[in-house]
PyMOL CGO cylinders between C-alpha atoms (Angstrom):
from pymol import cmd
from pymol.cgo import CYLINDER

trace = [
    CYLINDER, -44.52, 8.30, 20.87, -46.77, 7.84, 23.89, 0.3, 1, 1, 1, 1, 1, 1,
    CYLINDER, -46.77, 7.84, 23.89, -46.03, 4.70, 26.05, 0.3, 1, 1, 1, 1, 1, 1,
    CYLINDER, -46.03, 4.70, 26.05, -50.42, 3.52, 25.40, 0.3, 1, 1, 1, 1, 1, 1,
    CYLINDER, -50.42, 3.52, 25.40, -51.30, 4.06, 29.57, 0.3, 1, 1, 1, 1, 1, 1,
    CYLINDER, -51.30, 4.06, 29.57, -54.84, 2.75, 30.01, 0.3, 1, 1, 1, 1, 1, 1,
    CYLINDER, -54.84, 2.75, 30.01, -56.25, 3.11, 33.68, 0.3, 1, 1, 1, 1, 1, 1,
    CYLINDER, -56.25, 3.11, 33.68, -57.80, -0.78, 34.97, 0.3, 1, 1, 1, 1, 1, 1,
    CYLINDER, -57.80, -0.78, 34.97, -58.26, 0.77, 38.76, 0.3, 1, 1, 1, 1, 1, 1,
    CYLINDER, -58.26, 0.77, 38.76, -57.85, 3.40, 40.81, 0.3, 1, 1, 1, 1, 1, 1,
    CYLINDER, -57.85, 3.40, 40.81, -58.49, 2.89, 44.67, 0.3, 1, 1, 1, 1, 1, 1,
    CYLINDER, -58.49, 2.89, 44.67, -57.59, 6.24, 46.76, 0.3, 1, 1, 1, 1, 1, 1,
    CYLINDER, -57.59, 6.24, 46.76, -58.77, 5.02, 49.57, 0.3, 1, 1, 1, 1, 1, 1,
    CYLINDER, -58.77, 5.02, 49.57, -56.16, 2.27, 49.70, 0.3, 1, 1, 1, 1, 1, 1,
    CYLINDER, -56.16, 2.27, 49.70, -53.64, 4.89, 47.52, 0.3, 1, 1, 1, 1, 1, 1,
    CYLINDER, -53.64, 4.89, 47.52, -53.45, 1.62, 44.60, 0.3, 1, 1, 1, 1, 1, 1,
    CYLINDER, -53.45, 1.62, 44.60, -53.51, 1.46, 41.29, 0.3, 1, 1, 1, 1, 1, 1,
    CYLINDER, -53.51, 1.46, 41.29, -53.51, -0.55, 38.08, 0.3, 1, 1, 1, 1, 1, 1,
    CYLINDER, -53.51, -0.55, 38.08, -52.54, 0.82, 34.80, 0.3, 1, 1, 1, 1, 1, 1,
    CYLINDER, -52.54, 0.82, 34.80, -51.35, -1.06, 31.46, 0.3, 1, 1, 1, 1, 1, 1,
    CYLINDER, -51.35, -1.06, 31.46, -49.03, -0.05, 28.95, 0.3, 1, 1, 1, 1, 1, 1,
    CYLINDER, -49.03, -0.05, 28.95, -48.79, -0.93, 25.36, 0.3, 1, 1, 1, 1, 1, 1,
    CYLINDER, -48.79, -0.93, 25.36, -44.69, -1.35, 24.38, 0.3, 1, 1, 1, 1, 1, 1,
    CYLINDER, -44.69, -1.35, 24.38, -44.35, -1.11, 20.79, 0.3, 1, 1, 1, 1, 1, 1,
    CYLINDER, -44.35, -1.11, 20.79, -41.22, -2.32, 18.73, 0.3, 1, 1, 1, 1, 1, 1,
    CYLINDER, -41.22, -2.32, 18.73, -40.24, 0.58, 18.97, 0.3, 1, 1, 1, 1, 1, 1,
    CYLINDER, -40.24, 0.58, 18.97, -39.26, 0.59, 22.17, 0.3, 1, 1, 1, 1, 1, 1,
    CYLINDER, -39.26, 0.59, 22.17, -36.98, -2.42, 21.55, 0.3, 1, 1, 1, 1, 1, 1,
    CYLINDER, -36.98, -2.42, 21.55, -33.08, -2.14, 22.06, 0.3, 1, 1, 1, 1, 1, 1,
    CYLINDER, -33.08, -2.14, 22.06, -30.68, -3.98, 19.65, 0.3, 1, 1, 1, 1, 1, 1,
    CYLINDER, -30.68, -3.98, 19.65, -30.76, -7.14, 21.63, 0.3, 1, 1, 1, 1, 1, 1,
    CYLINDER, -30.76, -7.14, 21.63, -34.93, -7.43, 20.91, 0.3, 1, 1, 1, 1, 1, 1,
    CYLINDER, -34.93, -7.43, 20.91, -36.29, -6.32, 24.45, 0.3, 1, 1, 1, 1, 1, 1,
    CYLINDER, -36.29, -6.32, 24.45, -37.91, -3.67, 25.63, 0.3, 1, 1, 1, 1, 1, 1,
    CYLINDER, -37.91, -3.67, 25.63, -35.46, -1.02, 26.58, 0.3, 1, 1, 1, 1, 1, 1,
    CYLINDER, -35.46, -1.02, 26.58, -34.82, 0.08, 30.33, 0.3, 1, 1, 1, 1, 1, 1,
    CYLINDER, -34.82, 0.08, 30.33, -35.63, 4.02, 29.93, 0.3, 1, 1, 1, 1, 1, 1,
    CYLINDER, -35.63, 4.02, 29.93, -39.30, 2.86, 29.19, 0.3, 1, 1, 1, 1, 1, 1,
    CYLINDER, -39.30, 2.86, 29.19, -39.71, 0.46, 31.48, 0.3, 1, 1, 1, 1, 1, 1,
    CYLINDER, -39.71, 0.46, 31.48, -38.84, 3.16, 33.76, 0.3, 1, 1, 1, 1, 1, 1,
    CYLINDER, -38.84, 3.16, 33.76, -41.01, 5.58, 32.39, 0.3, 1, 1, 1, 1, 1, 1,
    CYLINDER, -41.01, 5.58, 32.39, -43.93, 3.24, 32.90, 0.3, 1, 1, 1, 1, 1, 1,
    CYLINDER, -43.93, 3.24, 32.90, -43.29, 2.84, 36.37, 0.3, 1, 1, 1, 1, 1, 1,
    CYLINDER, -43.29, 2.84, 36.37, -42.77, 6.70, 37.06, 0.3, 1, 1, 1, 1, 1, 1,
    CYLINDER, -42.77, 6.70, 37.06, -46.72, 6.77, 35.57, 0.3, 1, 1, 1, 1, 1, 1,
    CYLINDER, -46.72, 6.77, 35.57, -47.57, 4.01, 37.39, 0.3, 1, 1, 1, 1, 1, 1,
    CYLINDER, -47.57, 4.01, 37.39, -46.74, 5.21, 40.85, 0.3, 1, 1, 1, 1, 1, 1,
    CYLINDER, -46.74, 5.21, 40.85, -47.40, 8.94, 40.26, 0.3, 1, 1, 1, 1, 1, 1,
    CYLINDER, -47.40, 8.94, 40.26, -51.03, 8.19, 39.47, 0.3, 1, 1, 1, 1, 1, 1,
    CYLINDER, -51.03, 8.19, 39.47, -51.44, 6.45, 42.53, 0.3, 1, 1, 1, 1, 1, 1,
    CYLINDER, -51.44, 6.45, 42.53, -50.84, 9.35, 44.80, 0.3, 1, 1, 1, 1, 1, 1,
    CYLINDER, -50.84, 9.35, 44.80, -52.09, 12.06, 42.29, 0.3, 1, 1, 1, 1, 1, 1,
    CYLINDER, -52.09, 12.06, 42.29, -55.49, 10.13, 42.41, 0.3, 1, 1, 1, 1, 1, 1,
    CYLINDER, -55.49, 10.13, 42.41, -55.80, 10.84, 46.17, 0.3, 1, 1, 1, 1, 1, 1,
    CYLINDER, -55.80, 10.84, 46.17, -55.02, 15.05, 45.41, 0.3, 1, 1, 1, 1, 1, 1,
    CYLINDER, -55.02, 15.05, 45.41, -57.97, 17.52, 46.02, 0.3, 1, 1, 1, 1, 1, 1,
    CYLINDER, -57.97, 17.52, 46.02, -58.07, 19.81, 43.27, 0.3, 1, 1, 1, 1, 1, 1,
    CYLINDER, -58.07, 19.81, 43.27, -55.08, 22.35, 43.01, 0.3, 1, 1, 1, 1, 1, 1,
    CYLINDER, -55.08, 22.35, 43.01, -52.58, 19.85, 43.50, 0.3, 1, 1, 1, 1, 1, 1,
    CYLINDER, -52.58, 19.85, 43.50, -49.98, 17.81, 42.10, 0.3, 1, 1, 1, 1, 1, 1,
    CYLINDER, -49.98, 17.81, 42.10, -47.13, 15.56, 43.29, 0.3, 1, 1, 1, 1, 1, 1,
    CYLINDER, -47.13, 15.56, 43.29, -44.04, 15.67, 40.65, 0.3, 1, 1, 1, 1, 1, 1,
    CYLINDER, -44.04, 15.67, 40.65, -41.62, 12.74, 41.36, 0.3, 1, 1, 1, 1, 1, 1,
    CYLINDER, -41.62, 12.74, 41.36, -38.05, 13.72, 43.37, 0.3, 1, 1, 1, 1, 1, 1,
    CYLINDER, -38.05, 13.72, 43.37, -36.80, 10.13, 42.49, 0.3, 1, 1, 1, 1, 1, 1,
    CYLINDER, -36.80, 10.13, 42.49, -37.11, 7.08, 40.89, 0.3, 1, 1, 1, 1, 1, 1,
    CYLINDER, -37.11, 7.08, 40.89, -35.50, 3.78, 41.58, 0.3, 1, 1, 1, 1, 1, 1,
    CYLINDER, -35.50, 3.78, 41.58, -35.78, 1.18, 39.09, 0.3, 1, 1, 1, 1, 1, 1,
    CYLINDER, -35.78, 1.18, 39.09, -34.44, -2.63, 39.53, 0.3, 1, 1, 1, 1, 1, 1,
    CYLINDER, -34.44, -2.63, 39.53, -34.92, -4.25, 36.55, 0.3, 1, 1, 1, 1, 1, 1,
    CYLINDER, -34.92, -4.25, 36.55, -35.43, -8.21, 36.96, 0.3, 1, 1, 1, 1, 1, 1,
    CYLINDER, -35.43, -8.21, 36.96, -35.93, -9.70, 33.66, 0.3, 1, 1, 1, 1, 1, 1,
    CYLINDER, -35.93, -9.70, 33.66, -35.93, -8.44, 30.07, 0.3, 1, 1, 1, 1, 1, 1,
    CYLINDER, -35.93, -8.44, 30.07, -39.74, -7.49, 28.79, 0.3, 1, 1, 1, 1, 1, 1,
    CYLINDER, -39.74, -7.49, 28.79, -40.90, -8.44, 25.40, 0.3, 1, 1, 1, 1, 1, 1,
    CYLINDER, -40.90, -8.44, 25.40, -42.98, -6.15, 23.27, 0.3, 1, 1, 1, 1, 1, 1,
    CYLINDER, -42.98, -6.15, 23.27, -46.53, -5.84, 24.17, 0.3, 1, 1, 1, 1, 1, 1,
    CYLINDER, -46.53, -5.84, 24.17, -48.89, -5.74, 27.11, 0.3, 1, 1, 1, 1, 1, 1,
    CYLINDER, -48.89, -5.74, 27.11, -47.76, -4.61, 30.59, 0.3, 1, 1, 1, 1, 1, 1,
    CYLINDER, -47.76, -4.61, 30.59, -49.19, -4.24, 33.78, 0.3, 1, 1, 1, 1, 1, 1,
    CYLINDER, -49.19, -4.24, 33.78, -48.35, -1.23, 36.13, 0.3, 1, 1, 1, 1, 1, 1,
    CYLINDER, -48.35, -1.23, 36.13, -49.62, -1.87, 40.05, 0.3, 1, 1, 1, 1, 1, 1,
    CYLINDER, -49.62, -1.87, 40.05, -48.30, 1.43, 42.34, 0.3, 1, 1, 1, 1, 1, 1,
    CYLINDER, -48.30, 1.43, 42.34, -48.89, 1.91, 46.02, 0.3, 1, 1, 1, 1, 1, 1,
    CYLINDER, -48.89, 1.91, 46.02, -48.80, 4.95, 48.47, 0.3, 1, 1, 1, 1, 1, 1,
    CYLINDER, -48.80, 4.95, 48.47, -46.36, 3.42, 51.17, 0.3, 1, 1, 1, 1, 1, 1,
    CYLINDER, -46.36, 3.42, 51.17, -45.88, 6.16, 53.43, 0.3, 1, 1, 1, 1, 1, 1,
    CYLINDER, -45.88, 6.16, 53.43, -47.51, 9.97, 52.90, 0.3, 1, 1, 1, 1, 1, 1,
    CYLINDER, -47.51, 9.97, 52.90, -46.46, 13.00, 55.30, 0.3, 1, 1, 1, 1, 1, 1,
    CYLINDER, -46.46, 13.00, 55.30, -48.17, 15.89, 54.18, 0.3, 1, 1, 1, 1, 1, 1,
    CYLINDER, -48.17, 15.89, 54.18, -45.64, 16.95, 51.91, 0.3, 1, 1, 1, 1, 1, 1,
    CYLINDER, -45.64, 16.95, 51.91, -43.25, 14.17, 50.72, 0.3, 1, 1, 1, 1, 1, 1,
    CYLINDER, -43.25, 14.17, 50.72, -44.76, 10.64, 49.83, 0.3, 1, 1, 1, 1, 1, 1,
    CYLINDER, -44.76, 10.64, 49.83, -43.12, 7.66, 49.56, 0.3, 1, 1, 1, 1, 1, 1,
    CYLINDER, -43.12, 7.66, 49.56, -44.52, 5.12, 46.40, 0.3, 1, 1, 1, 1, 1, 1,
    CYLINDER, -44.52, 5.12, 46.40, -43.95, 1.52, 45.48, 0.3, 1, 1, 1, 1, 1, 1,
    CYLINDER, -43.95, 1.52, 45.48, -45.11, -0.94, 42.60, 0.3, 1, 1, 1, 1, 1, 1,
    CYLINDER, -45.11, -0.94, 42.60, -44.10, -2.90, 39.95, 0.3, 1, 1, 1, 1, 1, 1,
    CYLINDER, -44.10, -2.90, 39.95, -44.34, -3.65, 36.22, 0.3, 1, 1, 1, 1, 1, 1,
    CYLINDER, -44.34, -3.65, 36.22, -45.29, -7.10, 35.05, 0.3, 1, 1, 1, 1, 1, 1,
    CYLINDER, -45.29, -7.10, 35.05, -45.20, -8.88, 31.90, 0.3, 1, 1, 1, 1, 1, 1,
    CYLINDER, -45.20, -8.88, 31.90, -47.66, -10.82, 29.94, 0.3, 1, 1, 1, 1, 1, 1,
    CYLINDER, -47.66, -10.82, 29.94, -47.34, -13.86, 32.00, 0.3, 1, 1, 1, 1, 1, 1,
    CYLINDER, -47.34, -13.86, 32.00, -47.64, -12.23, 35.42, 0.3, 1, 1, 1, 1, 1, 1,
    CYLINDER, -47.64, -12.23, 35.42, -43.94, -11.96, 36.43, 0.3, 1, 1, 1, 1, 1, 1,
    CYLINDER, -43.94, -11.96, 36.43, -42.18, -9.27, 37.94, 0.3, 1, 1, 1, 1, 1, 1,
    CYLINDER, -42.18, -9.27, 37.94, -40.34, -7.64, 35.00, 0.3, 1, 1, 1, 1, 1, 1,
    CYLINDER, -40.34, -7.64, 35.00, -39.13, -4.20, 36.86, 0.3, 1, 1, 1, 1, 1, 1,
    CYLINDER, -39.13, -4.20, 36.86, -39.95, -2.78, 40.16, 0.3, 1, 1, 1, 1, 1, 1,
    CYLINDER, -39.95, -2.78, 40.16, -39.31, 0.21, 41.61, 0.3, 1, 1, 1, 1, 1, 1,
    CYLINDER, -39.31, 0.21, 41.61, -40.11, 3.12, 44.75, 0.3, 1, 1, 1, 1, 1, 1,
    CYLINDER, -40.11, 3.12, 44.75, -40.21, 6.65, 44.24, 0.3, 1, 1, 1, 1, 1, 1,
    CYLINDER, -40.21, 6.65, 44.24, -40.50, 9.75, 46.39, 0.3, 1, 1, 1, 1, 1, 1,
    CYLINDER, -40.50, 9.75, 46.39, -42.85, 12.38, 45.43, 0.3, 1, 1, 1, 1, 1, 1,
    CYLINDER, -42.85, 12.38, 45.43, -43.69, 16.47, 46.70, 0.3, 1, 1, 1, 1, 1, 1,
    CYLINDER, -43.69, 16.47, 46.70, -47.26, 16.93, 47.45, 0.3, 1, 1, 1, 1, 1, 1,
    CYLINDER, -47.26, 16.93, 47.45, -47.08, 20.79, 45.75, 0.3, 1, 1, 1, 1, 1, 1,
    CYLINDER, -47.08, 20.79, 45.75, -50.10, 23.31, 44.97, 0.3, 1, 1, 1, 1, 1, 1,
    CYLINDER, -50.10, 23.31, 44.97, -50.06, 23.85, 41.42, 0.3, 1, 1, 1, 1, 1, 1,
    CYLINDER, -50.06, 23.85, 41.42, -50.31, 28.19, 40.46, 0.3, 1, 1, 1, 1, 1, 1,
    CYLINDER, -50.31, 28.19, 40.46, -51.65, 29.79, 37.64, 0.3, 1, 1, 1, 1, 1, 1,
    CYLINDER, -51.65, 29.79, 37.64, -48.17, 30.39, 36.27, 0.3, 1, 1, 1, 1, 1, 1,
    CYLINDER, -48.17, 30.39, 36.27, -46.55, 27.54, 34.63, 0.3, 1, 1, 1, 1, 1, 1,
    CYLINDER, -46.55, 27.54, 34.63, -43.63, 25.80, 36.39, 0.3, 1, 1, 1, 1, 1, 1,
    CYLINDER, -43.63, 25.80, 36.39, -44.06, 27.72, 39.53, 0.3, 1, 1, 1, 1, 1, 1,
    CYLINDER, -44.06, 27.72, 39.53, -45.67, 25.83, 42.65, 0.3, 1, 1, 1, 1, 1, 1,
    CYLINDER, -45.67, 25.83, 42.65, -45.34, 25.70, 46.17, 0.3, 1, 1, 1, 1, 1, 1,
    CYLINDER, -45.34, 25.70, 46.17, -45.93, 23.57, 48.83, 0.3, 1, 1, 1, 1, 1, 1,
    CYLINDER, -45.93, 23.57, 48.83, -49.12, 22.23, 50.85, 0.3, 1, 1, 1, 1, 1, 1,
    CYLINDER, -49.12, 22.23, 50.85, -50.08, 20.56, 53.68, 0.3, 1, 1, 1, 1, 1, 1,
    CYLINDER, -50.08, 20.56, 53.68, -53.60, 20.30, 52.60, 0.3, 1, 1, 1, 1, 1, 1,
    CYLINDER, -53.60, 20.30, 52.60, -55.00, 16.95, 53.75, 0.3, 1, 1, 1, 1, 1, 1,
    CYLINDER, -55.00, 16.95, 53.75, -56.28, 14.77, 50.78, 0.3, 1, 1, 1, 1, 1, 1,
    CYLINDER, -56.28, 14.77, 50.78, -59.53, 14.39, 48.83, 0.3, 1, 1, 1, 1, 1, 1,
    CYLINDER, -59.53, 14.39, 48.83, -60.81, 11.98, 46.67, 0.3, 1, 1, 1, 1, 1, 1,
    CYLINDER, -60.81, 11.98, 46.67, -62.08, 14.16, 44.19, 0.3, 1, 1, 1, 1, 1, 1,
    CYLINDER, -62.08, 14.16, 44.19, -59.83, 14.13, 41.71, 0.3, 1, 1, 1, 1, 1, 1,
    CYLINDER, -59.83, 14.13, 41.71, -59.85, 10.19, 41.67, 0.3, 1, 1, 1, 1, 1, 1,
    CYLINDER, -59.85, 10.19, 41.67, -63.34, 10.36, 40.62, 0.3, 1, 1, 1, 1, 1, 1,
    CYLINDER, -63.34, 10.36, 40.62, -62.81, 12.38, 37.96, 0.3, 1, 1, 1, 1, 1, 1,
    CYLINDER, -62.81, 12.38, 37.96, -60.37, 10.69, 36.53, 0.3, 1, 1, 1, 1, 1, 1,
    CYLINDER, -60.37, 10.69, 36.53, -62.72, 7.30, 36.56, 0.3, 1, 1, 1, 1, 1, 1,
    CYLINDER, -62.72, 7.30, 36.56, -65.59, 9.47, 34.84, 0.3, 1, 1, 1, 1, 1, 1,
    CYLINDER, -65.59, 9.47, 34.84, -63.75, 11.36, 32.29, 0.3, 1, 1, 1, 1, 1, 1,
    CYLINDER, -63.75, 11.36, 32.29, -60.51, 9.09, 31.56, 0.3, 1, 1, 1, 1, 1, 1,
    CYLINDER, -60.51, 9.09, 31.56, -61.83, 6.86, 28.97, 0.3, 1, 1, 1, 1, 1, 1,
    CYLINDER, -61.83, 6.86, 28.97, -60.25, 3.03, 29.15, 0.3, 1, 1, 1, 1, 1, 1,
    CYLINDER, -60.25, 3.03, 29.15, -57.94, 2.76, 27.50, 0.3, 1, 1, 1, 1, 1, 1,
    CYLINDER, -57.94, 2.76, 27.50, -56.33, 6.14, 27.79, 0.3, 1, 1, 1, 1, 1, 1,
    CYLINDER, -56.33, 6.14, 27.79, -54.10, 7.68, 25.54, 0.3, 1, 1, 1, 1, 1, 1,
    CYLINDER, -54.10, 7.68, 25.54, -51.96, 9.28, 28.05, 0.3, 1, 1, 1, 1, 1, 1,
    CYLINDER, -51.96, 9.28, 28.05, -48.28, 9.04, 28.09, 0.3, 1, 1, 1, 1, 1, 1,
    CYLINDER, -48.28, 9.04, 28.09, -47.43, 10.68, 31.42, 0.3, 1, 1, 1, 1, 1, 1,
    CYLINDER, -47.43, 10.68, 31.42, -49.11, 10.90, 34.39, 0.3, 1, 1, 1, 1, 1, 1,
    CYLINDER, -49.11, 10.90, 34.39, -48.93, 15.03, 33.09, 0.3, 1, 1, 1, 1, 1, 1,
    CYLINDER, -48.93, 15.03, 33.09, -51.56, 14.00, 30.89, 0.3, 1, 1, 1, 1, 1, 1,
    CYLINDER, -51.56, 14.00, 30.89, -53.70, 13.33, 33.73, 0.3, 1, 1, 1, 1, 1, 1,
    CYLINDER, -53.70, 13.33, 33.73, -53.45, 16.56, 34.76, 0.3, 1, 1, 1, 1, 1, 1,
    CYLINDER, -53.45, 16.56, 34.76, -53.56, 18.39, 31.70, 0.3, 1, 1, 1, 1, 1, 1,
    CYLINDER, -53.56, 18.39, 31.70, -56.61, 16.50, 30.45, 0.3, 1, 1, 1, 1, 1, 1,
    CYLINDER, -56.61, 16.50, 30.45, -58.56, 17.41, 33.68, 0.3, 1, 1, 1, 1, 1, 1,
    CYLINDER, -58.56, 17.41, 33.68, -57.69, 21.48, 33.61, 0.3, 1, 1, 1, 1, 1, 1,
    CYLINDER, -57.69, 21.48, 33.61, -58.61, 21.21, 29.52, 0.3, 1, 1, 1, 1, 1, 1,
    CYLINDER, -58.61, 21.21, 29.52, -62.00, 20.11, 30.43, 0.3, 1, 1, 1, 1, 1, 1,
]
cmd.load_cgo(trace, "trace")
């Protein structure tokens, strides 16, 4: 099950982002609304993209922690991601944004703290950086991330870049 991410825009300069999300009935709890654990999910690759986009090659920024406030129950369907750097040091990054629904209203928001790491040729092992950014990778992911894109985790970014 992938949660349909499509990139709209990607501004590193700024460290914003827009992303959509298709939610499916299947992401419906008994009471008929989309259920929190995806609307969390959504956010987590809405905000990671946003700082990711601004990484040189080499680098990747896994999330520490998530806070999600959920403010109304979302309905099946389209919904719009917008993330924001709000603070970066050169290792730890603080993120913002919010998820809305078809209608424009706020339907979760949340912030997020993230590690600015240097990814290594073995899997699961990195280490830190305090490489300033780039926006290389941001272009990439404009040319070679097809709209929509179906990536489920802002992972998928990365993986789809290193299988090129």
């Amino acid at each position: 099950m992938t949660l349909g991410w499509e990139l709209i825009e990607v501004d590193p300069d700024t460290g914003t982002i827009e992303v959509a999300f298709t939610a499916g009935e299947q992401f419906l709890n008994p009471a008929g609304v989309v259920q929190g654990g995806f609307l969390a999910a959504m956010l987590d690759d809405t905000l990671g993209p946003a700082l990711v986009a601004t990484l040189p090659d080499g680098q990747f920024a896994p999330t520490l922690g998530l806070h999600v406030q959920f403010l109304r129950p979302a309905l099946p369907g389209r919904l719009v991601g917008r993330g924001r750097i709000v603070q970066r040091g050169s290792e730890v990054c603080f993120l913002a944004g919010e998820l809305l629904d078809s209608r424009g209203r706020p339907v979760a928001v949340a912030t997020a703290t993230a590690r600015i790491t240097s990814l290594s040729k073995k899997p699961g092992r990195t280490r830190s950086t305090s490489r300033r950014p780039s926006t290389g990778m941001a272009d990439r992911m404009v040319r070679r991330v097809p709209s929509p894109a179906p990536m489920s985790t802002t992972y998928g970014i990365w993986r789809s870049r290193r299988q090129r």
